[in-house]
N, C-alpha and C positions, 0 to 999 in steps of 0.2 A: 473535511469533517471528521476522519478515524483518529484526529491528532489532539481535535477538541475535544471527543467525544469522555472520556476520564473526567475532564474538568467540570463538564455539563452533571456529570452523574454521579458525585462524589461518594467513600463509601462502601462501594461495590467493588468484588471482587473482579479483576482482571480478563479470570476466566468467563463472568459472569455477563461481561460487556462483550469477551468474541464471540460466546455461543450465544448470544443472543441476535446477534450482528449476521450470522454465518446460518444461523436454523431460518432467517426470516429468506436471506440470500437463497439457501436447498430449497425452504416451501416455492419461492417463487420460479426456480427452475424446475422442480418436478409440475407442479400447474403449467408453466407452459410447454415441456418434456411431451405433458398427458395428453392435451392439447393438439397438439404437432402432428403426434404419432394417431387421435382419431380424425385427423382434417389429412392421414395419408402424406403429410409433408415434413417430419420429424422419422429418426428411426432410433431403433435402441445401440449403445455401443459394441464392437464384440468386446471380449474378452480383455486382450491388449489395450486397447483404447479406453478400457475402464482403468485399466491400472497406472496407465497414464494422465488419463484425468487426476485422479487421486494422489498420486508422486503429487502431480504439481498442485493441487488444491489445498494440500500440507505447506509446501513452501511457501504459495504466493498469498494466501488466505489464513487459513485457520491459525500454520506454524508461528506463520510472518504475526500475523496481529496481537498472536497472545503476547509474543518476545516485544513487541511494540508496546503494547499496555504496560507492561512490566517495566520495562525501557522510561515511560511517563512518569509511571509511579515512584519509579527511587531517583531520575534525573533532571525532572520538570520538563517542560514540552519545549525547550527549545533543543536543549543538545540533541536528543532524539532526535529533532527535524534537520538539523545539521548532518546527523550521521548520516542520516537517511535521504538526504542532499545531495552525499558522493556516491550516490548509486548510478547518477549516467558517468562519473568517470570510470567506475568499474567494468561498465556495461558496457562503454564504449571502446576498453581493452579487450575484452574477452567477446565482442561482437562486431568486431570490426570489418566488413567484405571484404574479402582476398586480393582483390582488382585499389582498394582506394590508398593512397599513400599517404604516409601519418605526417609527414610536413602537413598537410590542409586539414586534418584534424586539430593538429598542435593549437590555433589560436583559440579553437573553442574549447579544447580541453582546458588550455589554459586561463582563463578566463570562468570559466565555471570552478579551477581550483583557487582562483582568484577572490572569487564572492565568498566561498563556502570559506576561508579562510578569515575575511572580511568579518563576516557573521557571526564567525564563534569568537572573535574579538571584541565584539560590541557589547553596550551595556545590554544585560536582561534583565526588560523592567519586568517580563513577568516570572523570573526567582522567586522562590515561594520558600524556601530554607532548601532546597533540594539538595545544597552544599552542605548544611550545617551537619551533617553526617557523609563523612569525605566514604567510609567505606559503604554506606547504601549508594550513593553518587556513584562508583567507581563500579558498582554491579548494574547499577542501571545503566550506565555505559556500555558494560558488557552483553546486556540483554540488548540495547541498540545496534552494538557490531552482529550478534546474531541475526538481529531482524536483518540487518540490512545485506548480510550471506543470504539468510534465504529468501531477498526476493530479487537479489543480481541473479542467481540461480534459476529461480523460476524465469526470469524475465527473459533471458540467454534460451532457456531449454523450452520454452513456450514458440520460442518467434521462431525455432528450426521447427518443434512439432508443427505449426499450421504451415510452414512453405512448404512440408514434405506430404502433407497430406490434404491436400488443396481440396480432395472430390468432400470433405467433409463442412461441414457447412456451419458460417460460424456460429450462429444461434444455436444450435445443436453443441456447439464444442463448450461455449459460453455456459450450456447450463448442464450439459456433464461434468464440468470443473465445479457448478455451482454443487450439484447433487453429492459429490465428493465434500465439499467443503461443510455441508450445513451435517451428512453424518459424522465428520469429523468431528464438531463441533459439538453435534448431540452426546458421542463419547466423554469430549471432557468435562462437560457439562456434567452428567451421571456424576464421575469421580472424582470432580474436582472442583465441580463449583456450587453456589449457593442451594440449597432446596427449595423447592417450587413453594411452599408454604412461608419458608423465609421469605422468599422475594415476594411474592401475592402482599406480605402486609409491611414491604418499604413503604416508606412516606412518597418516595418518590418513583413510587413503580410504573406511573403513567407517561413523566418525564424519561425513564429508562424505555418502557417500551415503543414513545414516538427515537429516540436515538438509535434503536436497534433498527426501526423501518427506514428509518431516513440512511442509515448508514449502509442497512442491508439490500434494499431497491435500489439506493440512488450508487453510494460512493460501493458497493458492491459488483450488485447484476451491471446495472446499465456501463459503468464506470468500466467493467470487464469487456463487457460487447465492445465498447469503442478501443479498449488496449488490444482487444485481439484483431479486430480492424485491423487497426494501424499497423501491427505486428506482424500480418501477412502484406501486407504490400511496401514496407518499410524494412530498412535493415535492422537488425538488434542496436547497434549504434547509434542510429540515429533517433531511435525512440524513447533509449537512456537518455539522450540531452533534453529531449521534451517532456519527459518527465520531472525537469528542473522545474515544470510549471505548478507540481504539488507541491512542494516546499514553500513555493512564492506563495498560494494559499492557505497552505497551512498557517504559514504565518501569520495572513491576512486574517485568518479566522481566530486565530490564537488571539493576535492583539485585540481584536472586538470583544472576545468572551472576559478578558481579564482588562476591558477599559483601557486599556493605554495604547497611543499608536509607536509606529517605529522610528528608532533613534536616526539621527543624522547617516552616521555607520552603514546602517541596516539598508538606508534608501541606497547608499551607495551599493553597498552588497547586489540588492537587487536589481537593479538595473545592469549591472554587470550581470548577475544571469541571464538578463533577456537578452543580453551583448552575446551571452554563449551559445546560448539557443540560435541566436541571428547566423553565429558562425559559423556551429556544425551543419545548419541547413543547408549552408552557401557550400560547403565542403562536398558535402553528399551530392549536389545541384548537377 
C-alpha cells in the first residue's frame, strides 16, 4: 500500500503523506504503550533502548518513507519498486550467518538479480511522463538509492538489535520504534509540511486521512510486529529474500490503482522471484 499510497492522494506534499502515515502509526503505539504499562504487562524503555528505537525509527520509518515519496514523485512508481526490489540482495550480503556458504545462497541471489533485472526491462504501462524530464527522473532515482540504504540499514541493525536482546518483548519493541517514528514525523510535519488549515479544507482530506490509517495500522504497526517477528527467529538474510514479497504487491497494487495489468515480461519477472524466495529458503533449510 506505501507505493500506491501518492497515487491515491495526488497533490499533496510528500512530507504530508509520511507524517501523516507515521503520527497515526506513534498514536497507536502509545495507546497500546498506555495500556500495557496499566494492565502491568508493558514497561517503559531505558535510556539506551530509546535511542535505539529512534536511530532505527528514522531509517526504517519516517527517513525510509519520506526518500520513498519523493523517489514516486520525480520517478513514477515503478523504478522505485525496482530499487527497492534489491534490498534482499543487499540484505542478504551484508546479513549473511557466519556458519552458511554462499555457493547455496548463489541460486537465490541469482535469481532474484534475475527478476529485478527482468523488470526494469519491461514496458511500464504505468509511465506517467516521469521521463519527460530526465533530470527530475535521475533525482527520483536518487531519492530511491537513498530509501533503499536506509532501510538495508535498518533492516541488518534491527535483526541483531532483537537477537541480542531477546528479554524485551516484541510488542513493546514494535511500539517503541512506533513512538519514535510518529515524533519524528510530528517534527517534519511542523517545518515542512502542509498547515493543519491547508489540509482540513483539501477536497480530498477524507480520502488522505482513510490512506494515513490504512497505511499507518495496517502497512505500518501491524506490518512491523510481524517483520520483527520474523527478524528475531530468522537470519537477516533470509528475511531480505522474503521481502521480495512487497515488491510482487506493490506491483500488484500499483497495476490495479492505475487499470492496467502486467506485461508478458513482468509475469516472467515475477515468478522468478518467487523462484528466489523458494531458493533462499531451501538454502537457509
Amino acid at each position: 500500500m506505501v507505493f500506491v499510497a501518492p497515487a491515491l492522494v495526488p497533490g499533496l506534499l510528500p512530507v504530508d503523506l509520511a507524517a501523516g502515515r507515521f503520527l497515526i502509526f506513534g498514536g497507536a503505539s502509545v495507546l497500546i504503550v498506555g495500556v500495557g504499562c496499566l494492565q502491568g504487562r508493558s514497561r517503559t524503555p531505558t535510556w539506551r533502548q530509546a535511542g535505539a528505537a529512534a536511530l532505527l525509527s528514522v531509517l526504517g520509518f519516517t527517513g525510509y518513507y519520506l526518500l520513498l515519496v519523493y523517489a514516486i514523485r520525480d520517478a513514477g512508481v515503478e523504478v522505485p519498486t525496482m530499487i527497492i526490489g534489491t534490498v534482499p540482495v543487499w540484505v542478504m550480503l551484508l546479513g549473511k550467518p557466519a556458519g552458511l556458504e554462499w555457493r547455496r545462497l548463489l541460486p537465490g541471489l541469482a535469481l532474484t538479480l534475475s527478476g529485478v533485472v527482468l523488470m526494469m526491462n519491461a514496458d511500464d504501462p504505468t509511465a506517467d511522463g516521469a521521463h519527460s524530464n530526465d533530470r527530475v527522473f535521475w533525482r527520483g532515482v536518487l531519492y530511491g538509492l537513498l530509501a533503499m540504504g536506509c532501510w538495508v540499514v535498518f533492516a541488518v541493525l534491527n535483526s541483531a538489535w532483537l537477537k541480542r536482546h531477546r528479554e524485551v518483548r516484541l510488542l513493546d519493541w514494535t511500539s517503541w520504534v512506533g513512538v519514535g517514528a510518529g515524533g519524528a514525523a510530528a517534527v517534519h510535519w511542523m517545518f515542512m509540511g502542509t498547515s493543519a488549515q491547508v489540509l482540513l479544507s483539501h477536497p480530498d482530506i477524507a480520502r488522505y486521512a482513510t490512506v494515513c490509517v490504512l497505511t499507518g495500522v495496517g502497512s505500518a504497526w501491524a506490518a512491523t510486529m510481524l517483520w520483527n517477528f520474523a527478524s528475531r527467529r530468522l537470519s537477516a538474510s533470509l528475511c531480505g529474500q522474503l521481502i521480495v514479497s512487497e515488491t510482487l504487491f506493490a506491483l500488484f497494487y500499483a497495476f490495479l490503482v492505475y487499470r492496467d495489468w502486467l506485461q508478458p515480461l513482468q509475469w516472467w519477472a515475477a515468478c522468478i522471484f518467487v523462484l528466489g524466495m523458494v531458493a533462499s529458503i531451501w538454502a537457509h533449510g
